[in-house]
C-alpha positions, -999 to 999 in steps of 0.1 A, spaced: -277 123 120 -278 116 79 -299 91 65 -267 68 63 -265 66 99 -297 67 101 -301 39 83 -270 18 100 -284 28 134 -320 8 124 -302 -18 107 -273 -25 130 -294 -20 163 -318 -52 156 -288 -68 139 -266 -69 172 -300 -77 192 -304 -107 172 -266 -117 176 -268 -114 215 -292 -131 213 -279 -160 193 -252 -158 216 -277 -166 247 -294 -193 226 -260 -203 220 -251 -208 254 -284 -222 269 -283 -250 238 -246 -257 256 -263 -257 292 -289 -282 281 -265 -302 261 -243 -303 296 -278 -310 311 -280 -342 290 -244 -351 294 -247 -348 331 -276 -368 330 -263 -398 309 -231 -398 328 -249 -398 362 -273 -429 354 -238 -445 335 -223 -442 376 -247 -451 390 -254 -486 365 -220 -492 371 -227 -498 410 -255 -516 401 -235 -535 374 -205 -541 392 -229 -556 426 -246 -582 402 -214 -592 389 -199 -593 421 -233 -611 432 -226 -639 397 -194 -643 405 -198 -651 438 -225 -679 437 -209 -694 402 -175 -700 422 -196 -713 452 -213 -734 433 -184 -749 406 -158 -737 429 -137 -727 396 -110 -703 410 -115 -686 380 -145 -672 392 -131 -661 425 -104 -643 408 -127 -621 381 -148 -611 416 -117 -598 429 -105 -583 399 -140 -566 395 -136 -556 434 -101 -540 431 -111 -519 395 -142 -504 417 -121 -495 445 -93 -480 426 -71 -506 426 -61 -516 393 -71 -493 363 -107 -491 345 -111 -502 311 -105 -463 298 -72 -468 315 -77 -445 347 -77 -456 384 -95 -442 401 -123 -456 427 -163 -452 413 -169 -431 449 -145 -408 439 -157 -401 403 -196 -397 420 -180 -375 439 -166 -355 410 -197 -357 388 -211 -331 409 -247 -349 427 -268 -333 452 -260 -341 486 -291 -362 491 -284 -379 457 -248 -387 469 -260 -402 500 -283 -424 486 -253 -441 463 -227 -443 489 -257 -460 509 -261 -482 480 -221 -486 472 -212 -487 517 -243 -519 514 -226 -536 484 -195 -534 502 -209 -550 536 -225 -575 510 -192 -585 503 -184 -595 535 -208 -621 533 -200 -632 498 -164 -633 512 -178 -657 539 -192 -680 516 -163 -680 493 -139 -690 522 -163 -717 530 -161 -735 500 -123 -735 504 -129 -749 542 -115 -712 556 -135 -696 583 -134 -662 599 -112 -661 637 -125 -635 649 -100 -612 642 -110 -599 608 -91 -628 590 -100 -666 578 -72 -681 590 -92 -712 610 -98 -744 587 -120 -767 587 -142 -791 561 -149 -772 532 -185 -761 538 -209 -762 507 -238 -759 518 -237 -733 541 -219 -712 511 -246 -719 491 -271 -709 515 -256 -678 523 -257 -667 486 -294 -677 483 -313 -669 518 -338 -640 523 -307 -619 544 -289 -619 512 -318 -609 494 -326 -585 516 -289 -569 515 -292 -573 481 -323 -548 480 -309 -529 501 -281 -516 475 -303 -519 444 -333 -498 464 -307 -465 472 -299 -467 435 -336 -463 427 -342 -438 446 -309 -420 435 -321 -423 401 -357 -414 408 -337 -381 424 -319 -379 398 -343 -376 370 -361 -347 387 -332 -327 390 -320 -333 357 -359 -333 343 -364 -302 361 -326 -284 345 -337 -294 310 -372 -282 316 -356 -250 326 -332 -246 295 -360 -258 270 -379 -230 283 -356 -209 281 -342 -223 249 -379 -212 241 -386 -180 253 -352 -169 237 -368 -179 205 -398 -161 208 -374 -132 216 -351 -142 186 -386 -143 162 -401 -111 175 -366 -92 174 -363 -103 139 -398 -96 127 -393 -60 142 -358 -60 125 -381 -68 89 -410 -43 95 -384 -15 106 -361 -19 77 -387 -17 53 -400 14 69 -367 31 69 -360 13 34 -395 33 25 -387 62 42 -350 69 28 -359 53 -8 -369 86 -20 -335 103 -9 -318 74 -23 -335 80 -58 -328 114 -57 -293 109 -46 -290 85 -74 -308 108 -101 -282 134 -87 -253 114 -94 -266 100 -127 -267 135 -135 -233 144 -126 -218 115 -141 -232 127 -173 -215 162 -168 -181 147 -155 -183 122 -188 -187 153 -209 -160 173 -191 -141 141 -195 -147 143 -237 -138 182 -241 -109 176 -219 -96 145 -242 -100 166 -271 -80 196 -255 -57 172 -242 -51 157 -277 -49 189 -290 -24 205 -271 -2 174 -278 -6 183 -314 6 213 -308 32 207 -281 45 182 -314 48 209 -338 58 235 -315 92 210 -308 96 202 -348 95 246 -348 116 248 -320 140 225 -334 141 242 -370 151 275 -346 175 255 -333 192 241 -358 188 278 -376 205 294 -346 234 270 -346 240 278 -384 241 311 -375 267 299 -346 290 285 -370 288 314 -396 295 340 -369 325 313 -353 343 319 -391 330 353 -397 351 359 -361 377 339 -376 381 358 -409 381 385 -387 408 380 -367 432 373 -398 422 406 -407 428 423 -380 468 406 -380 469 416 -419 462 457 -410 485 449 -380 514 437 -402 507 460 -431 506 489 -402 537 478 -394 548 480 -428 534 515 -428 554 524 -395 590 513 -414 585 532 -448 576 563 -422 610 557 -405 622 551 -445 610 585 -456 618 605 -424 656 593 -432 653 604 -465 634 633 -457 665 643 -433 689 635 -465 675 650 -487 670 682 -462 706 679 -459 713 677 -495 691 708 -501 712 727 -473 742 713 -492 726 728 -521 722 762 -508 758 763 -494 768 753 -530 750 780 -542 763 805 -522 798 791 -532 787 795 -567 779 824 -566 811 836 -549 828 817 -577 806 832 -602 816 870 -589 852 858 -592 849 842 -621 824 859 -640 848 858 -673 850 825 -678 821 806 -696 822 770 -688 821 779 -648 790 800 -659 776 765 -674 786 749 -641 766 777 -626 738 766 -646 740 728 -641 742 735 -603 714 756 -602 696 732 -621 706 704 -600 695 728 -566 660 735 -585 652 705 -591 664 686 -554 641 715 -545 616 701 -561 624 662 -551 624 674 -519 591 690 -522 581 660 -538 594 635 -511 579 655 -489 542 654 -502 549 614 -502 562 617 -467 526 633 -461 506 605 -480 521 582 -465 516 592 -429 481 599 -438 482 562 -452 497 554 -419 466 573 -399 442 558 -421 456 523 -417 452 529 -383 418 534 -380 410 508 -406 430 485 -373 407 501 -349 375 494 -367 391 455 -374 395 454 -341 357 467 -331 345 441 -356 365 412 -347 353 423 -309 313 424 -321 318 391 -334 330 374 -305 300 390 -289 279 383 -314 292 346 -312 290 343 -277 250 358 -279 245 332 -306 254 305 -279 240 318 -254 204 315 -280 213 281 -289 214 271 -250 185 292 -244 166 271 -272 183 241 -261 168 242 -227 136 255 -250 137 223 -267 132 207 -234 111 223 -220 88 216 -253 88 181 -250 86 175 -220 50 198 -222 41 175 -254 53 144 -237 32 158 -209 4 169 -230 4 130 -246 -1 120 -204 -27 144 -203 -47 129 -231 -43 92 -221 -56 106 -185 -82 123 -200 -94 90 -222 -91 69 -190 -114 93 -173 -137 89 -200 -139 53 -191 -143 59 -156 -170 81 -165 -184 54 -185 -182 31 -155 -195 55 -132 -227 53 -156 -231 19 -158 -229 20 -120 -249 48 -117 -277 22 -140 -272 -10 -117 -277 15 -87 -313 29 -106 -320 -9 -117 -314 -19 -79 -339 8 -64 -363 6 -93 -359 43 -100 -377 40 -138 -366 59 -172 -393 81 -163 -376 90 -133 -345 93 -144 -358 113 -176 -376 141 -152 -340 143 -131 -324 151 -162 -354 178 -173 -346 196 -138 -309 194 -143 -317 210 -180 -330 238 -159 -310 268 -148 -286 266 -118 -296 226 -119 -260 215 -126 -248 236 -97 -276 223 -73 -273 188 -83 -236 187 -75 -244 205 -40 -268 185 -30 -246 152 -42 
């Protein structure tokens, strides 16, 4: 068990002893109080016989003796609300026997008022008599009044006033002192009981709660000690985690510095890289008109080939022209030898045969330049044609950067946007650590745990491996 539970086990314990105990204090101060109530209620029936008999009693002897109908009718009245016949001043109707019965009387307590109430009632026989009397109405035998006669004064008045109707009249008022003499024991005896009770649960209430004091101040003494050090131990820490919290702040603000320029670099790159996009877009551009300018001139090339292999043949055929000519010449000139202008036509066509030997030689060695023209212009094409296919691939690499630092871009600020987060964290737990000290104070101000205290707690955290053991142990 820690010293926590320890702690709630001493505290609580006495705590719920005291509340049961409240709660049986509780409930004993209820059974006096119905004790009291039962009491008042009980003497209240049983005043209300007595009550109700005297009235009956005034009633009866003022009508007898004024003969006021009046009177007769209130003694009726004040018959019929006892009996349950018409309703009670609270409104209910209900006979007093009834609600004896209900209020829950001993049975030697209940048979003392229905003695009482069963002699009022046979008391009202007689003051029945009387009242007939004045009205010259006497009984017949039969339970009724019903024989007349002179109305009879005097004998109504001397039956309200001998010694038999004083004697009936103890007769109800004694059973009601001796219910209430039984009474007031009972009830005496029930709030005797609860008082001492109500007492010895106080004792109980007193000594449970002076136990409760003395053993909460020894466990208070006993776990003070651990609480100081557990305090010292987190004064200690909150110092470290308020440092922590300071060199993390400034790395935090730090890395959002340099999350900030490494975007502004990023984005230099990146507006660098699509420069170079553009450039390389009309470099492939150039390029490609190029490449159709070879093409066409190739082309070119390919009909001055066809131009000088026709003229090649011509002049091929010229030459063999020439050489049959020649030969024709020279038949001429064997036949002719004599004559001296067909020798200077000899001359002229031999001329003429040298020299479209030697265009012919000639036309030939451009027929050769040219097709080396053609070969070269050729592979000027191919190498257009390489080019203007490395550009596309360099421009398609150049995208492919500028998406790569695109997504670079991102990624940079949302680690700066994140590294700003980070430093607001880190200056919100510098507060908290600055909290956690002032709590860490109202906890040492509210166990008395001194400077002194707190000063040697910090000197054995200052020692090796004290930062390590203080967190442990916390």
């Amino acid at each position: 068990m820690n010293t926590l539970q320890r702690l709630q086990v001493t505290t609580l314990g006495p705590v719920f002893g005291l509340v049961g105990l409240s709660v049986l204090a509780f409930l004993n101060h209820n059974a006096l109080q119905r004790a009291h109530t039962n009491r008042y209620e009980s003497y209240r029936l049983a005043q209300e016989l007595r009550a109700s008999s005297d009235e009956l009693t005034r009633m009866a002897r003022t009508y007898v003796v004024t003969g006021d109908p009046a009177y007769e009718q209130a003694y009726w009245r004040i018959l019929d609300v006892r009996n349950g016949v018409k309703p009670r001043p609270d409104g209910r109707t209900v006979p007093l026997r009834r609600l004896m019965e209900q209020q829950g009387f001993t049975a030697d307590e209940f048979a003392k008022l229905r003695q009482a109430e069963d002699n009022s009632n046979a008391l009202v026989h007689t003051e029945t008599v009387a009242m007939h009397a004045i009205k010259g109405e006497f009984a017949d035998g039969k339970g009724g009044y019903t024989r007349q006669g002179e109305p009879d004064g005097e004998l109504a008045r001397r039956i309200m006033h001998d010694e038999k109707y004083h004697a009936d009249k103890m007769s109800i008022m004694d059973p009601i002192g001796d219910f209430e003499d039984l009474l007031d024991r009972r009830t005496e005896a029930a709030v005797l009981t609860a008082q001492a009770r109500g007492d010895r649960l106080m004792l109980l209430v007193i000594g449970l709660a002076a136990l409760s004091a003395v053993i909460a101040w020894l466990s208070i003494r006993r776990h003070a000690r651990s609480l100081r050090r557990a305090i010292e131990d987190l004064s200690s820490t909150s110092e470290y985690v308020a440092s922590g919290a300071a060199q993390v702040a400034s790395a935090s603000r730090a890395l959002a510095e340099g999350a900030s320029e490494q975007v502004a670099a990023v984005e230099d790159i990146a507006a660098s890289a699509r420069e170079s996009s553009a450039m390389a877009t009309v470099n492939a551009q150039k390029t490609s008109a190029a490449g159709e300018l070879v093409g066409r001139e190739q082309d070119q090339f390919r009909g001055a080939g066809l131009l000088l292999g026709e003229m090649v043949t011509a002049m091929d055929d010229i030459d063999t022209a020439a050489g049959r000519i020649s030969r024709i010449i020279k038949v001429i000139d064997e036949i002719a030898f004599h004559a001296g202008a067909a020798r200077e036509t000899a001359e002229l066509i031999e001329e003429s045969i040298t020299r479209s030997h030697s265009g012919k030689k000639k036309v030939d060695d451009v027929a050769t330049a040219i097709r080396s023209l053609a070969e070269q212009s050729s592979g000027v094409r191919t190498l257009v044609d390489d080019v203007q296919l490395g550009s596309r691939e360099q421009l398609r690499a150049l995208e492919r950067i500028g998406t790569a630092l695109e997504q670079i871009e991102d990624v940079t600020q949302h680690a700066a946007a994140g590294a700003e987060e980070g430093s607001a964290a880190a200056d919100e737990l510098t507060a908290q650590a600055g909290a956690l000290r002032d709590v860490v104070a109202a906890l040492e101000r509210a166990v008395g745990t001194g400077r002194r205290d707190v000063a040697a707690a910090r000197r054995r955290e200052a020692a090796p491996g004290a930062a390590r053991g203080s967190l442990v142990s916390s």
